[in-house]
C-alpha positions as a printed NumPy array, in Angstrom:
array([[286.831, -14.381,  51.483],
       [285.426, -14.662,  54.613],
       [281.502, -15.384,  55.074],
       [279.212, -12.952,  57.001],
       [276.03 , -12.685,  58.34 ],
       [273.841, -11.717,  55.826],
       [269.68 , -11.045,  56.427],
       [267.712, -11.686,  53.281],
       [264.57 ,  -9.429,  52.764],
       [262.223, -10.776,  50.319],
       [259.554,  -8.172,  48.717],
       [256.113,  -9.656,  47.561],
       [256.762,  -8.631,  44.412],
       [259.285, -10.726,  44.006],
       [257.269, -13.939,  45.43 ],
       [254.764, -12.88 ,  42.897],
       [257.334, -12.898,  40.234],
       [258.771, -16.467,  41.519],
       [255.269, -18.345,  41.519],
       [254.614, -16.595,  37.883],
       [257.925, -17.204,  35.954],
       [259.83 , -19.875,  38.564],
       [256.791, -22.228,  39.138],
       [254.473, -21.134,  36.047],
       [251.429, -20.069,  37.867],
       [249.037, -18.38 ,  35.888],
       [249.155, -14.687,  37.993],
       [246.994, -13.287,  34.881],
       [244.602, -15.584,  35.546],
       [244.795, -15.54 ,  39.494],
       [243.796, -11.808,  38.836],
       [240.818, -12.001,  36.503],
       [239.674, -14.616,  38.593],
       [239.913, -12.303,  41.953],
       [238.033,  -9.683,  39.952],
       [235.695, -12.047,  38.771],
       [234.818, -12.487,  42.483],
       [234.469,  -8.958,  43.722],
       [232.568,  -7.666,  40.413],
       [228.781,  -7.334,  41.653],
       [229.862,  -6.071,  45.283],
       [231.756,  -3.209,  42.955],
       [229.085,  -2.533,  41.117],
       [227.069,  -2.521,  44.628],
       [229.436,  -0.046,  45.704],
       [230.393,  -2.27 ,  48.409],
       [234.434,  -1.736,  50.176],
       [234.799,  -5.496,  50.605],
       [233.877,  -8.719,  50.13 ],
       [233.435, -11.767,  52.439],
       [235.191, -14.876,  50.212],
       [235.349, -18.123,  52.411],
       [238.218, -17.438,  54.974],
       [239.11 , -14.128,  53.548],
       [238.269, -10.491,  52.928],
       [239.152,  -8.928,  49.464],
       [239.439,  -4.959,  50.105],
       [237.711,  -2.979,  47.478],
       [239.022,   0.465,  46.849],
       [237.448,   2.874,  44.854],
       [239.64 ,   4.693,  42.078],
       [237.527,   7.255,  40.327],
       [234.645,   6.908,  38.086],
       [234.9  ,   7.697,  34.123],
       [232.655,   9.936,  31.997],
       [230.554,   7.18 ,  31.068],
       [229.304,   6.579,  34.721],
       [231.715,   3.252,  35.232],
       [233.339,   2.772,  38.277],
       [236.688,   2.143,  38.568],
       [238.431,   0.283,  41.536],
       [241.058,  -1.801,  42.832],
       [242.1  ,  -4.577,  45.142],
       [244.978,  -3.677,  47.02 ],
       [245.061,  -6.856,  50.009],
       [243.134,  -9.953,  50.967],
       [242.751, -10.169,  54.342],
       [242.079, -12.96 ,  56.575],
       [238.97 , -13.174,  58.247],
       [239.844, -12.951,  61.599],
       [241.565,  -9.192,  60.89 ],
       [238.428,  -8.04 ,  60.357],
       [237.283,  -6.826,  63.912],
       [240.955,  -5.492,  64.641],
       [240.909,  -3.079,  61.032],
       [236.932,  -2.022,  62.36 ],
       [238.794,  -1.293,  65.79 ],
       [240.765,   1.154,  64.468],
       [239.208,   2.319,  61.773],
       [236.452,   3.802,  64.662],
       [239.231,   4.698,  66.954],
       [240.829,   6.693,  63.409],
       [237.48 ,   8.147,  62.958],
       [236.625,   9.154,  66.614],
       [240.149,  11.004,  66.37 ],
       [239.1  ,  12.798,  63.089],
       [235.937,  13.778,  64.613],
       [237.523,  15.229,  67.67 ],
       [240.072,  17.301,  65.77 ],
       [237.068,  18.88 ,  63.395],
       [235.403,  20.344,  66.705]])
């Protein structure tokens, strides 16, 4: 059989999956330890959270009956992405505000 060219997309699900069960990091604990970090800046309310060289994005998920609220951390971002998301975050907002008028 002859070989062929062949591009190999890998998702990050499966590099999370290869560092838990091919290498044996704790991922379990990597996530308790994240949410360890961003705990008072949830309960603050707060959408992120300045963490050496990085930025862990808070999103808010709803709140229960009992007055908790629930969020997530869907990215890390480095630090120096910060002023390009704020860039367009305004320029997204600016556009929102112009198509309300």
């Amino acid at each position: 059989m002859k070989r062929r060219a062949a591009i190999v997309h890998v998702t990050d699900h499966a590099v999370i999956r290869y560092l838990e069960r091919g290498l044996g990091v704790d991922v379990a604990a990597l996530k308790r330890h994240i949410a360890s970090m961003a705990q008072d800046a949830a309960e603050m309310g707060a959408v992120g959270l300045k963490v050496d060289r990085i930025k862990l994005v808070i999103s808010p998920d709803h709140t229960d009956e009992t007055g908790t609220r629930h969020v997530h951390i869907p990215t890390v971002l480095e630090r120096n992405m910060l002023g390009a998301i704020a860039d367009a975050n305004a320029r997204q907002r600016r556009r929102g505000a112009c198509g309300d008028e």
